[in-house]
N, C-alpha and C positions, 0 to 999 in steps of 0.2 A: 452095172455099177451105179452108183447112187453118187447123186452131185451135193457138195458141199455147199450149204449153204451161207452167204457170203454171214460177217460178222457186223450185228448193227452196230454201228460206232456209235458214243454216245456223244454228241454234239452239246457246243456252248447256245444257248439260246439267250439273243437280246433282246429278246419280244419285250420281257417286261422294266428293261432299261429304255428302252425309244418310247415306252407309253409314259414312264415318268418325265424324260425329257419334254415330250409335248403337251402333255400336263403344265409342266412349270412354265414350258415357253407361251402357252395359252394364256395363264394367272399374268406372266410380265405383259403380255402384248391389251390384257383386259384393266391391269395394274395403270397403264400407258391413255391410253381410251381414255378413262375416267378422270385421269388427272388433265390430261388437253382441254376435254368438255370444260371442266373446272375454272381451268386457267381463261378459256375466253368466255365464261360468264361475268368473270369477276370486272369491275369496275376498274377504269384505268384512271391513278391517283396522280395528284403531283406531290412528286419528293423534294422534301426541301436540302439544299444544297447549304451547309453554311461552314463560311471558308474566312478565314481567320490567319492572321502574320506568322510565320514559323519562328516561334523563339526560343529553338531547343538549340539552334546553333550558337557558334559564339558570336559571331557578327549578322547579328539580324535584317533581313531588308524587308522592306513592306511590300506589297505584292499590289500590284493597279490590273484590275479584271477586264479584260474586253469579255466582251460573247461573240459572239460569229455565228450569224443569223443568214441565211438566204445568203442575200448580196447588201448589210451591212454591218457595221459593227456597231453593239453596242459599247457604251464605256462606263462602268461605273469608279465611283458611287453616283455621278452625275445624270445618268443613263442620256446621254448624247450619242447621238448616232451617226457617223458616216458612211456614207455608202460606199461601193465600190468605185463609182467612176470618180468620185474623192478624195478617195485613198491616198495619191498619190501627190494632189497640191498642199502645197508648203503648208497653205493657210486654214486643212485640214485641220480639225481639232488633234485628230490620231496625230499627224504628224507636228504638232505642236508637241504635245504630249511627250514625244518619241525626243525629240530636241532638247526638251527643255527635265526630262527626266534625270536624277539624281544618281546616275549608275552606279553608284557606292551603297548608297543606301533605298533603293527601289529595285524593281523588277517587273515584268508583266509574264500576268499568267491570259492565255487565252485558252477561252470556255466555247466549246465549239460543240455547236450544232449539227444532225445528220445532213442537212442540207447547208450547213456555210463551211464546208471544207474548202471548196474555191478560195473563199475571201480569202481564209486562214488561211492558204499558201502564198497570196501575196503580202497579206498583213504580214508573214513569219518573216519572208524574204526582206523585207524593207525594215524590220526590226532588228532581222540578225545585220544588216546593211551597216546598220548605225551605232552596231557594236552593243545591243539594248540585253542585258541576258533575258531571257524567256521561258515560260513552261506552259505545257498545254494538259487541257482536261477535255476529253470526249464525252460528250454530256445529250442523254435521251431526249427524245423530242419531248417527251411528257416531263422530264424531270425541269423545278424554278429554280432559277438562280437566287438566293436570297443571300444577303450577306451582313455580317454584324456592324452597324456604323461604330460604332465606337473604334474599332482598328483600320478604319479606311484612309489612304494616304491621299496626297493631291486636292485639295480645295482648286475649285475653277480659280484659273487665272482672273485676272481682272479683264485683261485684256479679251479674254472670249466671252463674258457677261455679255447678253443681250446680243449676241452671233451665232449663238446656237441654237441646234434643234434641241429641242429636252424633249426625251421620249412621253416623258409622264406629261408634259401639257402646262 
């Protein structure tokens, strides 16, 4: 008696599903490559920052800018700097500032740097302290702070004329 021969089944082949998958996954991982090379040839710019009083609300406040640098702050428009071991006496510029600010009608924004997030936690603490509202901007090492004079609030005191550091010289 003669054996039956089994039946060839006709099977799904994904052969040429898995060649186009790695196909396209090849194009994205070559897509990927090209644009990295890219990205670190390119020159690293400074972006300018330009920051301006929000007057869409109905009660407007002007905004006084610190930066948060390392281990001090700057302050503009004045660009007077405190450092950290600073911070915290009275005769501080910041803490002058903090005192003698208008909380109805001002505010401070601190502009903070990859490395002054230290300050800025103590800077924050002693502003929220004092009852100061606040808001902060995380700001690239590459990127300048540049800001429009014409809407900058705060003229130096008189009383810190000739006390301070001026960043600029």
């Amino acid at each position: 008696m003669a054996r039956r021969r089994p039946k060839e089944s006709i099977g799904v082949s994904f052969f040429s599903f898995l060649d186009i998958m790695t196909a396209t996954m090849g194009t994205l991982i070559l897509i990927l490559i090209c644009t990295t090379i890219i990205a670190m040839k390119m020159e690293k710019k400074n972006i300018y920052i330009k920051l301006k009083a929000d007057k869409t609300m109905s009660r407007v406040k002007r905004p006084v800018f610190i930066e948060c640098v390392q281990d001090k702050l700057i302050i503009y428009p004045q660009l007077f700097e405190t450092t950290l071991a600073e911070i915290q006496d009275r005769e501080s510029y910041f803490m002058r500032l903090l005192y003698d600010l208008d909380r109805n009608q001002s505010y401070v924004i601190f502009a903070i740097r990859p490395n002054g997030y230290d300050i800025f936690k103590k800077a924050r603490g002693i502003a929220e302290g004092l009852d100061v509202d606040i808001g902060f901007e995380p700001l690239d090492k590459y990127w300048q702070l540049k800001l429009d004079r014409d809407d900058l609030p705060l003229p130096v005191p008189e009383y810190m004329k000739g006390s301070l550091k001026n960043v600029e010289g």
